[in-house]
C-alpha positions as CSV (number, residue, x, y, z in Angstrom):
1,X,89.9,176.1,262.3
2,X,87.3,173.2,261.1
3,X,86.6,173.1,257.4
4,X,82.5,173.0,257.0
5,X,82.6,169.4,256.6
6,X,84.3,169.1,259.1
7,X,82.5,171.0,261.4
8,X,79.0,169.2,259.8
9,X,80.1,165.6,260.7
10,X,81.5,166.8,263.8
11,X,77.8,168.5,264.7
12,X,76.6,164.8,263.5
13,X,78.7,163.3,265.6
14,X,77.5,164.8,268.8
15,X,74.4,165.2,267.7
16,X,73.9,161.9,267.6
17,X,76.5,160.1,270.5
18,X,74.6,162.8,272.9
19,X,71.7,160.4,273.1
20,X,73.6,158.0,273.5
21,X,76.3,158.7,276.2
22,X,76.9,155.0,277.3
23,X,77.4,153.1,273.6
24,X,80.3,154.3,271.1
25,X,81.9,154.6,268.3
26,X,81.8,153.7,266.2
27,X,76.9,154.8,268.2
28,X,74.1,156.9,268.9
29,X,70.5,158.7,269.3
30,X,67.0,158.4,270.3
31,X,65.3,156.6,273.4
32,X,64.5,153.6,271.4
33,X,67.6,154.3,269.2
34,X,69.7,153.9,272.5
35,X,68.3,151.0,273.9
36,X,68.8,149.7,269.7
37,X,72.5,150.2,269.7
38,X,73.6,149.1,272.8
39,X,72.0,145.7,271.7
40,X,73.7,146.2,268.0
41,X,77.0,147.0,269.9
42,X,76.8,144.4,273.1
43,X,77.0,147.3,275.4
44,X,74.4,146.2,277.7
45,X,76.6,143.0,278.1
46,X,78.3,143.0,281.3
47,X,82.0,144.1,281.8
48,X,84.1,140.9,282.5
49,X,87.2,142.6,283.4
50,X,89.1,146.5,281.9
51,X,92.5,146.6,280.8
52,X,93.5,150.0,279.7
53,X,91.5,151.6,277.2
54,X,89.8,148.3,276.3
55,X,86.6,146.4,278.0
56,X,85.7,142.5,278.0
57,X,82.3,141.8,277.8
58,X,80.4,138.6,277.3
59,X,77.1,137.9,276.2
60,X,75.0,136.2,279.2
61,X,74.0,132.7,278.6
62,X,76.4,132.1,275.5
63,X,79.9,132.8,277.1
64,X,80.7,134.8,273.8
65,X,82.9,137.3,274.8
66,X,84.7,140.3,272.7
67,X,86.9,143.6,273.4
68,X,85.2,146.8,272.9
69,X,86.5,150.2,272.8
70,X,84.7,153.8,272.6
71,X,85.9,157.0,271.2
72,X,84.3,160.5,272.2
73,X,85.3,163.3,270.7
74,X,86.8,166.8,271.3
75,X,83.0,167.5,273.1
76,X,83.3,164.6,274.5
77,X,81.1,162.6,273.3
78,X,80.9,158.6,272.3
79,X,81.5,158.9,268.5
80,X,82.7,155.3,266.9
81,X,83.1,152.0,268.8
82,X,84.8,148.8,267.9
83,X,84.2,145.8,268.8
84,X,86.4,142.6,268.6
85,X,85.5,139.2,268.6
86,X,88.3,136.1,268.4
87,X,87.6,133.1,265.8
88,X,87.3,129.8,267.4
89,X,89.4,128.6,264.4
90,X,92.1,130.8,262.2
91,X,91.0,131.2,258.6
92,X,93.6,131.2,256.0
93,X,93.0,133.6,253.3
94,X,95.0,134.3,251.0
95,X,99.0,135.3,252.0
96,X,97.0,136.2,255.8
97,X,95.5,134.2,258.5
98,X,92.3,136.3,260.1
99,X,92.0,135.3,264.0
100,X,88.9,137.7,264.3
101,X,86.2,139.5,263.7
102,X,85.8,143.4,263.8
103,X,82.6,145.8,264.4
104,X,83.0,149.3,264.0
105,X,80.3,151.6,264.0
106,X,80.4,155.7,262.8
107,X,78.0,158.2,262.5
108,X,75.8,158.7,259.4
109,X,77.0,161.2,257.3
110,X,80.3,159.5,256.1
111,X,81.5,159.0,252.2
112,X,80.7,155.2,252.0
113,X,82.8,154.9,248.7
114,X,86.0,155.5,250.4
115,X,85.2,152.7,253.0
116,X,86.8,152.9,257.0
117,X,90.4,153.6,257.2
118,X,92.4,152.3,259.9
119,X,96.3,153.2,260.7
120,X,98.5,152.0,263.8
121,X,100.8,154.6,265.1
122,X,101.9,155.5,261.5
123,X,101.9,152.9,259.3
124,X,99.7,153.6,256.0
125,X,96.0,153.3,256.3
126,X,94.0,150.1,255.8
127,X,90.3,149.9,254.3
128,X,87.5,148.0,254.9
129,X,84.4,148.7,253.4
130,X,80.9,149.8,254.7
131,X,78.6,146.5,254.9
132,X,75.4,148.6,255.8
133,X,73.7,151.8,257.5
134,X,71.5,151.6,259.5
135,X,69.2,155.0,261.7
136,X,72.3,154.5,264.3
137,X,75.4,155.1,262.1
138,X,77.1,152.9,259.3
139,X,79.3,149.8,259.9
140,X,82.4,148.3,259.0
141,X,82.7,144.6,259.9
142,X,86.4,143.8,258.7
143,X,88.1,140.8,259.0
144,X,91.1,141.1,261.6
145,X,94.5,139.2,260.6
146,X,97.0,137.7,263.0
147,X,99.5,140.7,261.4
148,X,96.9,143.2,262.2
149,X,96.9,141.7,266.3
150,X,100.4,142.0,266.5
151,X,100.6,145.4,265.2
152,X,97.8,146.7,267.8
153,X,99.6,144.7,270.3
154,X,103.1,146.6,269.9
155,X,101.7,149.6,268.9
156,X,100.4,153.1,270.8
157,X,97.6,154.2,268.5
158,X,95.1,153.1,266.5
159,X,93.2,155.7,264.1
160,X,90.5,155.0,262.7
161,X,89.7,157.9,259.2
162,X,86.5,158.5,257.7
163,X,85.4,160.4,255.2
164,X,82.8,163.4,254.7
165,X,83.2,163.9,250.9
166,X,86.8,163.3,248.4
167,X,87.4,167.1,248.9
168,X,88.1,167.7,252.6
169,X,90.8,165.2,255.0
170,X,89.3,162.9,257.0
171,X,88.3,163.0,260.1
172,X,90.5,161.1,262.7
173,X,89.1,159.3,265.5
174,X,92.0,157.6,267.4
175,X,92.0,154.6,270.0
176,X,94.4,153.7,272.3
177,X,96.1,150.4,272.1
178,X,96.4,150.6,275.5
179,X,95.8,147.2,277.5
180,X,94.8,145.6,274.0
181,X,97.2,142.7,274.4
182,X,96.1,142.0,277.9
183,X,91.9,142.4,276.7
184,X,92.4,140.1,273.5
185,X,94.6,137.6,275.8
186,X,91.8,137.5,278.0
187,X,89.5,136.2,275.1
């Protein structure tokens, strides 16, 4: 049985991905809203090619292309989308080396303190902080290290956790890694 937060956020989330049945996750609402995210999340750029659970799209007229992946949830629903773009050039920081660039966008309504969490299969939980909300959902825009690749490339699952409030478990939206390595390849 759903806690009431988690039955709030979960009435938030398909509250607002109904509007918006073709954009994401980390997406959603209204006619303009719509029209809004799909330019914020580069779903109206074509599809270059599918591998598993991931897309390739490219921007038209700048041959910027990225991965993207939508989650709905138990209603079905498009909830939280990611979005990956790949560096031109590596950047060193630090004891890492980041080869890209992530988007990922989740319904309003979550604990912004407590930043995005992210787990593959189950390894502990990353964070990344909230940059901004926006009338569409907040966003996370963390930096991806070449670790980070390998471990979506040899791994089943990756879960993305946000939070409602400290006093409740977060909710768990979880992606398949499925075709990543092919899709990021293909970038």
């Amino acid at each position: 049985m759903k806690s009431g937060f988690a039955k709030t956020i979960a009435a938030r989330l398909a509250k607002a991905a109904a509007a918006t049945a073709t954009v994401i996750t980390l997406s959603l609402i209204g006619t303009g809203g719509m029209a809004q995210a799909q330019d914020a999340l580069g779903s109206n750029d074509p599809v270059r090619e599918s591998h598993g659970a991931w897309e390739v799209r490219c921007t038209e007229g700048s041959g910027k292309c990225y991965i993207q992946q939508i989650w709905n949830n138990a209603e079905g629903t498009p909830a939280v989308a990611i979005r990956i773009s790949k560096l031109a050039t590596p950047i060193s920081s630090g004891n890492a080396t980041i080869v890209a660039m992530g988007s990922v966008i989740t319904p309003l309504g979550v604990f912004l303190p407590n930043g995005l969490g992210l787990k593959v299969d189950s390894d502990t939980p990353q964070v990344a902080p909230f940059v901004r909300c926006f009338r569409l959902g907040c966003v996370a825009e963390p930096p991806i290290s070449d670790t980070l690749i390998e471990k979506f490339k040899a791994g089943s699952t990756a879960t993305f956790l946000v939070r409602g409030n400290t006093s409740e478990p977060p909710i768990e939206a979880p992606l398949s890694l499925s075709g990543f390595t092919a899709a990021f390849d293909a970038l």
